[in-house]
N, C-alpha and C positions, 0 to 999 in steps of 0.2 A: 273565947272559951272553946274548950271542947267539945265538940259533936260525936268522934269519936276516935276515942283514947289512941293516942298514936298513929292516925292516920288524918283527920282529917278537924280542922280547925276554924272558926270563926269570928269575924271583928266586925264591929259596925256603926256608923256613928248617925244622930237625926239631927237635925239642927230646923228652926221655926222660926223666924224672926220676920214679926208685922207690927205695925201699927202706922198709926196714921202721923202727918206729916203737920210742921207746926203752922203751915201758910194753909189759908183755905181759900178755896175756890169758888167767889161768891156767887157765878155765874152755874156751876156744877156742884154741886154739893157733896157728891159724892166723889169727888177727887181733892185731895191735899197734895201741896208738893213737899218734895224731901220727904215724904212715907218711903216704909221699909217695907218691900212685900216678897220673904224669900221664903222657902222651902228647900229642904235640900236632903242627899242622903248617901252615903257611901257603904258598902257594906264588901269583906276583904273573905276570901277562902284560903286555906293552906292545905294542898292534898302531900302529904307523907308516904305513898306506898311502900316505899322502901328508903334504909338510910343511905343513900347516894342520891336521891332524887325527890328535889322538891318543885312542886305547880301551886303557882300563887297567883291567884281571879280575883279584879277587882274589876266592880260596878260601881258609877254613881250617875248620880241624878239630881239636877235640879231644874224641876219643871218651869215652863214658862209663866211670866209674872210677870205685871208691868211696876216702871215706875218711874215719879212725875219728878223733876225741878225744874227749877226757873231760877236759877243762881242762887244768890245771897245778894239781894238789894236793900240797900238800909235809905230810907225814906225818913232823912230831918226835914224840918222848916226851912224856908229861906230866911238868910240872917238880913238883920234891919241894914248892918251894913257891911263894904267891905274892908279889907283890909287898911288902905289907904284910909277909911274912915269916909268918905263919900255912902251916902244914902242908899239903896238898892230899892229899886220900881218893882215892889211884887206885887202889883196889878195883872202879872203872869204867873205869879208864881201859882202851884198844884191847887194851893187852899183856896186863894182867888176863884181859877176857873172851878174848884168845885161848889165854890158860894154863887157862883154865877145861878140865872131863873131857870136853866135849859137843864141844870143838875138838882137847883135846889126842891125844884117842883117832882123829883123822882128821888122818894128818903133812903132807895140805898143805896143812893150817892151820898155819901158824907165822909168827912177829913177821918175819923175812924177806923173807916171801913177800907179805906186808903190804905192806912200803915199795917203790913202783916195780915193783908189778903191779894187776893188775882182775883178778875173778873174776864175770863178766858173761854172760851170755848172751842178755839182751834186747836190747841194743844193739850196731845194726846201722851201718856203713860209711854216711855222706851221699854218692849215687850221683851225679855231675854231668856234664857233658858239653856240648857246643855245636858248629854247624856255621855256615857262614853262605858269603854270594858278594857280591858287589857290583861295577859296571859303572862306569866314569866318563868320558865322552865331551867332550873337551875342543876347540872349533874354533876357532881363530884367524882372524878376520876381519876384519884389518889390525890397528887399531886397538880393538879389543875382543878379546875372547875368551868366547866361549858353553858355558859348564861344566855338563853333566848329572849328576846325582849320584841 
């Protein structure tokens, strides 16, 4: 839009995009992974002094924000058998050791809380963010044009 009439012009965009992530973290509660946590903002000038020359300023910004994954891990049962049709020993398998007394004696340990949760406390949110400007000086001299970038 106009700021003012024939000289001097502006454009801008905001963008918000949070929310929390679908795995939880049953050790931190307040971290999900796969959350979205961005903020961001671009905003554009067009200066006009004259019709030969135009100065075009852009800013943006997106401040620092962390955020968490841990892949995409899909967590089935172990099957009774394999391929061949022989037997499978899940006396190891996930749900075993977590029926075991060393887990079953602490309730939030259970096959549940297993599937589509972390119990994590080393890992941390990848913190990102970026800023930046840039000027572009464009003059029209009949037949040419002289573009600064």
């Amino acid at each position: 839009g106009g700021i003012v009439d024939n000289l001097l012009a502006w454009r801008g965009t905001f963008s918000v995009n949070r929310g929390n992530g679908d795995i939880k973290n049953q050790y931190n509660k307040d971290i999900t992974y796969t959350n979205t946590d961005r903020v961001s903002g671009r905003v554009q000038f067009l200066l006009t002094p004259r019709d030969d020359l135009k100065l075009l300023a852009r800013f943006d910004v997106q401040p620092l924000a962390g955020e968490t994954t841990n892949g995409r891990n899909y967590n089935y049962d172990t099957p009774n058998t394999y391929d061949s049709g022989a037997k499978v020993d899940k006396s190891n398998s996930t749900y075993a050791k977590l029926a075991r007394r060393w887990f079953s004696d602490v309730k939030s340990y259970n096959a549940d809380a297993y599937n589509n949760t972390v119990n994590n406390d080393s890992a941390r949110p990848l913190v990102t963010g970026s800023h930046g400007a840039s000027l572009t000086a464009d003059w029209d001299i009949g037949s040419h044009t002289i573009t600064s970038i």
